[in-house]
mmCIF file as Biopython writes it, N, C-alpha, C and O atoms, coordinates in Angstrom:
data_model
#
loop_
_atom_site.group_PDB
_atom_site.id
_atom_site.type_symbol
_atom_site.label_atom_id
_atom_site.label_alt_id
_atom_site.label_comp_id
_atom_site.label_asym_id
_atom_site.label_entity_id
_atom_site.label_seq_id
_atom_site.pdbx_PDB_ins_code
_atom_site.Cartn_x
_atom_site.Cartn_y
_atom_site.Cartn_z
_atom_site.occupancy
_atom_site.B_iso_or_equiv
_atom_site.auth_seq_id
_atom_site.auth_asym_id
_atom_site.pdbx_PDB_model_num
ATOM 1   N N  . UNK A ? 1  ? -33.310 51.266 0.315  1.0 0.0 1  A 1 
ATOM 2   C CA . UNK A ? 1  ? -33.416 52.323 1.304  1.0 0.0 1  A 1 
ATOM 3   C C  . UNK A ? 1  ? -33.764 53.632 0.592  1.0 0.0 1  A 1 
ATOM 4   O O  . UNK A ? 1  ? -33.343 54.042 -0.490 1.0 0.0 1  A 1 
ATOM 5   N N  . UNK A ? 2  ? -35.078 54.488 1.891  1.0 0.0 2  A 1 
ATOM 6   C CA . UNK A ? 2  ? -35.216 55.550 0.633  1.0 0.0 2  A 1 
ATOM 7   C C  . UNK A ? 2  ? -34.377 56.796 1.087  1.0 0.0 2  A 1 
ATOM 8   O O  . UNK A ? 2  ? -34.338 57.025 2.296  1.0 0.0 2  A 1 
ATOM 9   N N  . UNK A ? 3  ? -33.718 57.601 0.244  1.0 0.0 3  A 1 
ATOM 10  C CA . UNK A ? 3  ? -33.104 58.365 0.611  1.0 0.0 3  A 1 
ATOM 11  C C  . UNK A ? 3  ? -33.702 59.790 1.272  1.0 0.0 3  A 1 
ATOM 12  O O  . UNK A ? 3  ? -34.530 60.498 0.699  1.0 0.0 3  A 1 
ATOM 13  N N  . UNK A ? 4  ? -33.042 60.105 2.765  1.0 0.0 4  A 1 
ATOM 14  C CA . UNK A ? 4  ? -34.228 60.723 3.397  1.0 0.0 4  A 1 
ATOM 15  C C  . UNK A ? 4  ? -33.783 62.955 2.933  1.0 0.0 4  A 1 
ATOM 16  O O  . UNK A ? 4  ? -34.405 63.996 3.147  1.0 0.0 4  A 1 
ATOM 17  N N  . UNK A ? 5  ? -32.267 62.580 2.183  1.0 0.0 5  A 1 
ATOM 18  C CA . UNK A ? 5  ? -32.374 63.829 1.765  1.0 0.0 5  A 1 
ATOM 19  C C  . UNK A ? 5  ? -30.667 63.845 0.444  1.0 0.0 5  A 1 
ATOM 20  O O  . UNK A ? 5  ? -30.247 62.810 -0.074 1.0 0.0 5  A 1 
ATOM 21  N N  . UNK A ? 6  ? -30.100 65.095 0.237  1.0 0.0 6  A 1 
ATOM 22  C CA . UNK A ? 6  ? -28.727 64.878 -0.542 1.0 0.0 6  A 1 
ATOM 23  C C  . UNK A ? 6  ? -27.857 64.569 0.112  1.0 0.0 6  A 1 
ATOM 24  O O  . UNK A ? 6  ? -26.750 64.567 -0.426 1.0 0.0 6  A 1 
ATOM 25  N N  . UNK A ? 7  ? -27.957 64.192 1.483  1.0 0.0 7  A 1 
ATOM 26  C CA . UNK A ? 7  ? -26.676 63.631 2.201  1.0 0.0 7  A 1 
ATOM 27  C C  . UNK A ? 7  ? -26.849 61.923 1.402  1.0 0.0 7  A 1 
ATOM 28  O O  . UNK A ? 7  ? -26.068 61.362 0.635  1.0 0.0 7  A 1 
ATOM 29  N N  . UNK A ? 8  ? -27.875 61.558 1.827  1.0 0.0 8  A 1 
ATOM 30  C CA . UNK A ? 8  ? -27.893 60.252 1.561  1.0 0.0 8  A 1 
ATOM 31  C C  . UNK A ? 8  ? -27.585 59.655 0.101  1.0 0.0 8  A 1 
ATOM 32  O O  . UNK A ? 8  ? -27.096 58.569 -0.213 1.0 0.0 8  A 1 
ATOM 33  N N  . UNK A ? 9  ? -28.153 61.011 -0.893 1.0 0.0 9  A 1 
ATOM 34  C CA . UNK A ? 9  ? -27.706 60.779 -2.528 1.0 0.0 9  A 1 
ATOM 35  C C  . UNK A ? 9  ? -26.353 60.849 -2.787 1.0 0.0 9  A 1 
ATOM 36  O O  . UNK A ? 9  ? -25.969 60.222 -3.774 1.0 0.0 9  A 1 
ATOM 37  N N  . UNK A ? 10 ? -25.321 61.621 -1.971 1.0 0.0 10 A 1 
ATOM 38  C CA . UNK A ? 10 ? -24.087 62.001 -2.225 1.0 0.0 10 A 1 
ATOM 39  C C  . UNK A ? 10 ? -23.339 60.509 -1.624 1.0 0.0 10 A 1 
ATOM 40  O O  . UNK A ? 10 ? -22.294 59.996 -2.023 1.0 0.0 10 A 1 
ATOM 41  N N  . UNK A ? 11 ? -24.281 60.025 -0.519 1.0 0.0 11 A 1 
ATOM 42  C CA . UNK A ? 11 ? -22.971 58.499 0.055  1.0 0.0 11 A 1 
ATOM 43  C C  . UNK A ? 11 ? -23.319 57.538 -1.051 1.0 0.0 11 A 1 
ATOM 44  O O  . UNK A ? 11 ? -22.451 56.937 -1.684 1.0 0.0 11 A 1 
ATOM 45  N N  . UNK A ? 12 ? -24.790 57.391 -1.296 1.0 0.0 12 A 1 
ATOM 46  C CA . UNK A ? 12 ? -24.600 56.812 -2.533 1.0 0.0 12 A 1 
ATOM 47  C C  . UNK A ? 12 ? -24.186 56.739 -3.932 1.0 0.0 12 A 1 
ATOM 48  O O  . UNK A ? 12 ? -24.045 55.611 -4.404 1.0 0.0 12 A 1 
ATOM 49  N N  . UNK A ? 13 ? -23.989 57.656 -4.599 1.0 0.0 13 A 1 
ATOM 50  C CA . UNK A ? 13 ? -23.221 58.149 -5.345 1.0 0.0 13 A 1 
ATOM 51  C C  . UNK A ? 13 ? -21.203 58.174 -5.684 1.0 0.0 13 A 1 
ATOM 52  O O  . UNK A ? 13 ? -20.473 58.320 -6.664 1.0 0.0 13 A 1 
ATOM 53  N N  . UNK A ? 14 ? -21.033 57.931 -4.179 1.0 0.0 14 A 1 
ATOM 54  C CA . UNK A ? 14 ? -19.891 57.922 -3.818 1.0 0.0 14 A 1 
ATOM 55  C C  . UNK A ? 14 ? -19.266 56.452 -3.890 1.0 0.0 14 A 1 
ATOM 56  O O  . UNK A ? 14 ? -18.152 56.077 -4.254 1.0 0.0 14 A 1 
ATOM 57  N N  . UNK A ? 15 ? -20.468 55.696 -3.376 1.0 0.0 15 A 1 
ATOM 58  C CA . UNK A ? 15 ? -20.098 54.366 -2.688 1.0 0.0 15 A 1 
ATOM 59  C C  . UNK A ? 15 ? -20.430 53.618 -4.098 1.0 0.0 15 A 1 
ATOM 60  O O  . UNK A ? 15 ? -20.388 52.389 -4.133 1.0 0.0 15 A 1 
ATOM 61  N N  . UNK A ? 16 ? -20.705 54.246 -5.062 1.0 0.0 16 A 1 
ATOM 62  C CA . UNK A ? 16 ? -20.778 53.401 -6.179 1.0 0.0 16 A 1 
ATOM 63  C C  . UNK A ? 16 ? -19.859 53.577 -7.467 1.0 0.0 16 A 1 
ATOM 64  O O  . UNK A ? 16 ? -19.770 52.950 -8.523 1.0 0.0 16 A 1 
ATOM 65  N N  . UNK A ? 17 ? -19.103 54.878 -6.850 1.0 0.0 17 A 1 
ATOM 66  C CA . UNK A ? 17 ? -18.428 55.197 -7.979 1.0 0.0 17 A 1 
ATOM 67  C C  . UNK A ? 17 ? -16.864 54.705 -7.347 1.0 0.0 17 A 1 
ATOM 68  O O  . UNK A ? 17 ? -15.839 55.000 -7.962 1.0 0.0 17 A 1 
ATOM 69  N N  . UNK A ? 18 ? -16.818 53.773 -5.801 1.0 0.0 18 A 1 
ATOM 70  C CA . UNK A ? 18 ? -15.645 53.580 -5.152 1.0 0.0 18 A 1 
ATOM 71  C C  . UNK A ? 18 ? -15.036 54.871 -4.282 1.0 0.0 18 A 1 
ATOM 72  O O  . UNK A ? 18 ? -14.261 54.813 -3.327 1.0 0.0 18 A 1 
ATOM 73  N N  . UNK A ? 19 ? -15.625 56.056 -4.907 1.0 0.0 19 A 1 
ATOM 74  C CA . UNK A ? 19 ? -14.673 57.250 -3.822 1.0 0.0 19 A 1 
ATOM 75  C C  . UNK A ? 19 ? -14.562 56.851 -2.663 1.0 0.0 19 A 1 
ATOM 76  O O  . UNK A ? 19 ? -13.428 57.022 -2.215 1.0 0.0 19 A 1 
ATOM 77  N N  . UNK A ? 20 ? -15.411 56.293 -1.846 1.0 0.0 20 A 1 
ATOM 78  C CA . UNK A ? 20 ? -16.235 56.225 -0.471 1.0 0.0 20 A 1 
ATOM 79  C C  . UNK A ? 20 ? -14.510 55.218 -0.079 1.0 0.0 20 A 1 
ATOM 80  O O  . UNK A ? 20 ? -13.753 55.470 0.859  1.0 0.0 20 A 1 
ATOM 81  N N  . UNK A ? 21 ? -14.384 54.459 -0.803 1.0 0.0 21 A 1 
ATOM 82  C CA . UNK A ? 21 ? -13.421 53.622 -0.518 1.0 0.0 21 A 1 
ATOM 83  C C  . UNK A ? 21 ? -12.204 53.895 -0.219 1.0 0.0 21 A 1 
ATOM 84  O O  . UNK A ? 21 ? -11.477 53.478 0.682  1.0 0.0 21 A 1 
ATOM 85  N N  . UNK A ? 22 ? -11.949 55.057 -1.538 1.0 0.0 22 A 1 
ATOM 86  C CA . UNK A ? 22 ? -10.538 55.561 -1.693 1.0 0.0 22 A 1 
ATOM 87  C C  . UNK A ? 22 ? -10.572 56.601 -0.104 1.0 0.0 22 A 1 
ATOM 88  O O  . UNK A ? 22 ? -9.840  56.348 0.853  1.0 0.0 22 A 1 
ATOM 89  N N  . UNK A ? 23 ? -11.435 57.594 -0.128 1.0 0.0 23 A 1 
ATOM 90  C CA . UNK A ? 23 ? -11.224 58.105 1.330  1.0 0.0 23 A 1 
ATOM 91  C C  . UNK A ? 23 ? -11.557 57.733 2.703  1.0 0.0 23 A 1 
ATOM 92  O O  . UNK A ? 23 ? -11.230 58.358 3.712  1.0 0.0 23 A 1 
ATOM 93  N N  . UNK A ? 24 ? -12.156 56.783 2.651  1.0 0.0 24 A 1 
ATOM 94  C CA . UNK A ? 24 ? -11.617 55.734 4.047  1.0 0.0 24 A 1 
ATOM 95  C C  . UNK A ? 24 ? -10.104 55.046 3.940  1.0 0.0 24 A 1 
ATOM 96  O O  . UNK A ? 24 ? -9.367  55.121 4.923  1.0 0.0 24 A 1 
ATOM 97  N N  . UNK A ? 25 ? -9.890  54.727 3.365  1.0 0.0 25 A 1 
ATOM 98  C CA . UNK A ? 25 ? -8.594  54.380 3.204  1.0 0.0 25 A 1 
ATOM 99  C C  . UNK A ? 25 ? -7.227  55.133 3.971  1.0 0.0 25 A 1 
ATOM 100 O O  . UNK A ? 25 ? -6.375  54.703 4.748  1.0 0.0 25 A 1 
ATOM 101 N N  . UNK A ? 26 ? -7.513  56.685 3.241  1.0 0.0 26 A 1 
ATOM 102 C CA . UNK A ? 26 ? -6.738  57.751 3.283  1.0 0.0 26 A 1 
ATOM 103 C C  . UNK A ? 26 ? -7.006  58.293 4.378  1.0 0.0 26 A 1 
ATOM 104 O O  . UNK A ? 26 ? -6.064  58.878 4.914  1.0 0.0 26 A 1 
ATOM 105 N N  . UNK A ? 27 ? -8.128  58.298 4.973  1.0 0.0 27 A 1 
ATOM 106 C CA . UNK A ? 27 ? -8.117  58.591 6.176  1.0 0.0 27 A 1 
ATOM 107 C C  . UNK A ? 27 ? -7.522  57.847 7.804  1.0 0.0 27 A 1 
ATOM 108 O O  . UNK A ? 27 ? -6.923  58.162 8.831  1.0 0.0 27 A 1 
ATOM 109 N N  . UNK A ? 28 ? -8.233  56.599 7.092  1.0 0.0 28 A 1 
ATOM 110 C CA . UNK A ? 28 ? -7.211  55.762 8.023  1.0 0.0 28 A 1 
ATOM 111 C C  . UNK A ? 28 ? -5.843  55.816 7.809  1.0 0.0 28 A 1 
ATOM 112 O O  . UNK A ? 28 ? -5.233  55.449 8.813  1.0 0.0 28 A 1 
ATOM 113 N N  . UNK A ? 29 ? -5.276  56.069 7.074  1.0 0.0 29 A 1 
ATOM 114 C CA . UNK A ? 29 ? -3.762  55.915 6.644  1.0 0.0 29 A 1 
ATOM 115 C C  . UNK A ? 29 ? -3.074  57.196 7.051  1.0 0.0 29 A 1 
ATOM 116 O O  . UNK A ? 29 ? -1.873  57.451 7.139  1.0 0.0 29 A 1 
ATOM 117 N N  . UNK A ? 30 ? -4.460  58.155 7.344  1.0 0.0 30 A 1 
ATOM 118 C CA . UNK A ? 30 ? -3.712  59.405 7.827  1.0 0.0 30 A 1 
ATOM 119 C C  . UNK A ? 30 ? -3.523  59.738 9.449  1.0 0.0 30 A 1 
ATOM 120 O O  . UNK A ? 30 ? -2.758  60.549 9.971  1.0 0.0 30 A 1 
ATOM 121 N N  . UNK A ? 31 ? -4.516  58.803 10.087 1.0 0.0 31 A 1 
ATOM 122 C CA . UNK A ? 31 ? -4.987  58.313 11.216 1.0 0.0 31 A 1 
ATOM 123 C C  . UNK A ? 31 ? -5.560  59.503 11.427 1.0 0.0 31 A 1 
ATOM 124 O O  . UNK A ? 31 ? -5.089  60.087 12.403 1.0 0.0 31 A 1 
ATOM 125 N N  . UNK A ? 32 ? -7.027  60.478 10.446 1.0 0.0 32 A 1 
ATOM 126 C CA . UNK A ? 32 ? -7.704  61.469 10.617 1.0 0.0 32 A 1 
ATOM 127 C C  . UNK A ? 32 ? -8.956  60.882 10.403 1.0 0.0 32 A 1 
ATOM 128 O O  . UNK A ? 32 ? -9.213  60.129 9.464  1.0 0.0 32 A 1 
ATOM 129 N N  . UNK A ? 33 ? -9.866  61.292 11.433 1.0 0.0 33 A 1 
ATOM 130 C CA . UNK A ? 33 ? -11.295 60.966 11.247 1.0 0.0 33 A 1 
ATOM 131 C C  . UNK A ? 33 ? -11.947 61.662 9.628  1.0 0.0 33 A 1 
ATOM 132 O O  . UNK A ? 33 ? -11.750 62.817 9.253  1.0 0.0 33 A 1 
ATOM 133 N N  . UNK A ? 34 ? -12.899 60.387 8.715  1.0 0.0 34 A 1 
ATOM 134 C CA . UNK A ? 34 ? -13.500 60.792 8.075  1.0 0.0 34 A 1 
ATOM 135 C C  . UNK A ? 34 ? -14.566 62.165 8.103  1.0 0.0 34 A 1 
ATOM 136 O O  . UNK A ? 34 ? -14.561 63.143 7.355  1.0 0.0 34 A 1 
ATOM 137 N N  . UNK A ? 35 ? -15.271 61.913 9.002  1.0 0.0 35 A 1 
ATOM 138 C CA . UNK A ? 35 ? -16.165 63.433 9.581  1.0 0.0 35 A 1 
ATOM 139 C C  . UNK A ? 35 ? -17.592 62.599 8.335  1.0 0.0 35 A 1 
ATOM 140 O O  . UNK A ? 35 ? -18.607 63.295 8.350  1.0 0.0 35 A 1 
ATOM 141 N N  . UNK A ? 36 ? -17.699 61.530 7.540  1.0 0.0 36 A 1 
ATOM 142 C CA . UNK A ? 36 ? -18.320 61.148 6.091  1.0 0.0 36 A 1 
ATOM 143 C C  . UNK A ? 36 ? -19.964 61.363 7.155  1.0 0.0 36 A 1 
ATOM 144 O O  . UNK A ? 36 ? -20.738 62.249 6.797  1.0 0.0 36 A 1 
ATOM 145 N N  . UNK A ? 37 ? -20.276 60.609 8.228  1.0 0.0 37 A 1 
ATOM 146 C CA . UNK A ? 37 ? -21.642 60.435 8.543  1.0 0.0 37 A 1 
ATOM 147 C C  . UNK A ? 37 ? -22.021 62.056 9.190  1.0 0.0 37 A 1 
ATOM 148 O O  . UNK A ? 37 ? -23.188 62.446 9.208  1.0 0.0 37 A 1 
ATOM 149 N N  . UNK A ? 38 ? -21.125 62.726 9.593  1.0 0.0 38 A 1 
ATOM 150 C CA . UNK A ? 38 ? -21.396 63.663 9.765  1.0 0.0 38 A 1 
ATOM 151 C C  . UNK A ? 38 ? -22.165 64.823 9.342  1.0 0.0 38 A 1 
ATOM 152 O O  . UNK A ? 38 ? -23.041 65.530 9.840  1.0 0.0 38 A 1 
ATOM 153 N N  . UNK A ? 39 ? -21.289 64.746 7.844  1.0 0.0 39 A 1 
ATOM 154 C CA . UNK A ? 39 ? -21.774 65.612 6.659  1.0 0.0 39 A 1 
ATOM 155 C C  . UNK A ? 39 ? -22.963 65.316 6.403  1.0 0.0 39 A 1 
ATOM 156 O O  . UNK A ? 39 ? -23.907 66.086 6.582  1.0 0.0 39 A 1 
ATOM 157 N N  . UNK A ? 40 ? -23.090 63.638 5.749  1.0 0.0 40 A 1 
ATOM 158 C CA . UNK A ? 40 ? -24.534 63.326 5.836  1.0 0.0 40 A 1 
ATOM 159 C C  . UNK A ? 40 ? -25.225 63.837 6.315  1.0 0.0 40 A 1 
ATOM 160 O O  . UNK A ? 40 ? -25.910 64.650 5.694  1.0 0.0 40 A 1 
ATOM 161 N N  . UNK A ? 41 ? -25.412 63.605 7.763  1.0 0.0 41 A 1 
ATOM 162 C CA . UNK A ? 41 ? -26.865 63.943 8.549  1.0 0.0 41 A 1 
ATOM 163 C C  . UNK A ? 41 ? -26.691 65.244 8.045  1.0 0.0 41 A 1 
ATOM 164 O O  . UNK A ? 41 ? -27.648 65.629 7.375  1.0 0.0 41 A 1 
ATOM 165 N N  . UNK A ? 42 ? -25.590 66.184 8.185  1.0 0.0 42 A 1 
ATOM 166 C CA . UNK A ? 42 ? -25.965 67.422 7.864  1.0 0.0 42 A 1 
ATOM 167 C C  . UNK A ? 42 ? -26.419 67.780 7.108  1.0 0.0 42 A 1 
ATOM 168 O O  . UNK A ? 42 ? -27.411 68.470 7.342  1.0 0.0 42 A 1 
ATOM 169 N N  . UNK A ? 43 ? -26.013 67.563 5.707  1.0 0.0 43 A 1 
ATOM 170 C CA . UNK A ? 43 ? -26.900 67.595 4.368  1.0 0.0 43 A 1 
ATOM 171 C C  . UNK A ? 43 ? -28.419 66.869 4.250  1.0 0.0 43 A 1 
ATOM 172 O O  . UNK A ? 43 ? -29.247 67.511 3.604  1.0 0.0 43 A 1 
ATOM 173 N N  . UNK A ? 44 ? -28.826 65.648 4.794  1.0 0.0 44 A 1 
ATOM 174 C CA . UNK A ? 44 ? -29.876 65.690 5.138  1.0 0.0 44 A 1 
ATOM 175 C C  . UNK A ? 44 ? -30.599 66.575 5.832  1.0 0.0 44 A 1 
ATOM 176 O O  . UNK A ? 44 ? -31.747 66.579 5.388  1.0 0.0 44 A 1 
ATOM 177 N N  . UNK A ? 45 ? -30.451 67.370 6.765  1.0 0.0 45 A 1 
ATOM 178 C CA . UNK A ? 45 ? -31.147 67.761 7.873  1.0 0.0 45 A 1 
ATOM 179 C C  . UNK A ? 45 ? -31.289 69.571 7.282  1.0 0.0 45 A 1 
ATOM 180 O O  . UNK A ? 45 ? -32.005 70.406 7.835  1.0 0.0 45 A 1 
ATOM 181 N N  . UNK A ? 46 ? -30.417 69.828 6.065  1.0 0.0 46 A 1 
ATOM 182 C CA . UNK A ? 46 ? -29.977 71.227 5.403  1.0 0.0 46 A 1 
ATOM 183 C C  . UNK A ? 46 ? -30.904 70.495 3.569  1.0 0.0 46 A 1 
ATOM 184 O O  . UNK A ? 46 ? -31.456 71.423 2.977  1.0 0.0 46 A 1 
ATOM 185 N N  . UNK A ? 47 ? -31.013 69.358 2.968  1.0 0.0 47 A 1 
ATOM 186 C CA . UNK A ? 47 ? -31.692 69.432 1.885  1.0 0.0 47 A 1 
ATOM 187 C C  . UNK A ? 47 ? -32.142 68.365 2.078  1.0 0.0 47 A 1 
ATOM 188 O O  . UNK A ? 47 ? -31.548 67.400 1.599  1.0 0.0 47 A 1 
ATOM 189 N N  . UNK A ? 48 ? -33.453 68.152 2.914  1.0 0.0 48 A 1 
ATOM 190 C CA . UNK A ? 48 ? -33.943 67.032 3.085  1.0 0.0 48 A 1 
ATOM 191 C C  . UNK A ? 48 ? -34.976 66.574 1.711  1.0 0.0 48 A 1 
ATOM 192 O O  . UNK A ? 48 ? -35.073 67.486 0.890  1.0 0.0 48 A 1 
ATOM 193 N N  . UNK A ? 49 ? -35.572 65.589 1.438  1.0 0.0 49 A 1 
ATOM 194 C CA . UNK A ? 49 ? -36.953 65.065 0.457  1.0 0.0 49 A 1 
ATOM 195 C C  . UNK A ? 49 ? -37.923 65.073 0.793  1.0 0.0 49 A 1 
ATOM 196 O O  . UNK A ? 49 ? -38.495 64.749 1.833  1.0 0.0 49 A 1 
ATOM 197 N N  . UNK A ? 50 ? -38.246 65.554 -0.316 1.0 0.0 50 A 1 
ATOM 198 C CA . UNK A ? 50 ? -39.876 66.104 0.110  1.0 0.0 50 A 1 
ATOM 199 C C  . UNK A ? 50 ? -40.696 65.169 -0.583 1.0 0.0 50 A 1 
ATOM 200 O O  . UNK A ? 50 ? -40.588 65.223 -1.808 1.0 0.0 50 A 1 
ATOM 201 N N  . UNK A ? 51 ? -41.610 64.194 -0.051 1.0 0.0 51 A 1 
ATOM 202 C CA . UNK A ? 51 ? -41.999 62.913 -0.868 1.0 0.0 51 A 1 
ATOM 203 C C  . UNK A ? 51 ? -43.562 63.495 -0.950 1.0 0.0 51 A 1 
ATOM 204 O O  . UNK A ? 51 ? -44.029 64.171 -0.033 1.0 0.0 51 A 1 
ATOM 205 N N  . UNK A ? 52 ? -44.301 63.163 -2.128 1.0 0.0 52 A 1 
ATOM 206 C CA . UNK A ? 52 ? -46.080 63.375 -1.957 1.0 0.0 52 A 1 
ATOM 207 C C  . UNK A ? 52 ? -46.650 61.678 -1.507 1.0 0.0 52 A 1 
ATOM 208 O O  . UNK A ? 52 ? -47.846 61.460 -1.312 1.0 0.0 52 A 1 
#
């Protein structure tokens, strides 16, 4: 998948280093919404890629 901006570099980044894991977890355990896809789109839609 190509990444369409730094939202998408930051879930990946995350999801490989396990964070992604540890705060779903904690969130469920806190019974508080992540807000995780949120940010995404936002950071996509705020530093999107600029491909030639």
């Amino acid at each position: 998948m190509k990444s369409r901006g730094l939202g998408d570099d930051v879930a990946k980044f995350t999801k490989a280093t396990g964070m992604q894991k540890v705060v779903k977890y904690m969130s469920e355990g806190l019974n508080i919404p992540c807000g995780c896809e949120g940010r995404q789109k936002a950071m996509n839609a705020l530093f999107p890629k600029k491909y030639k």
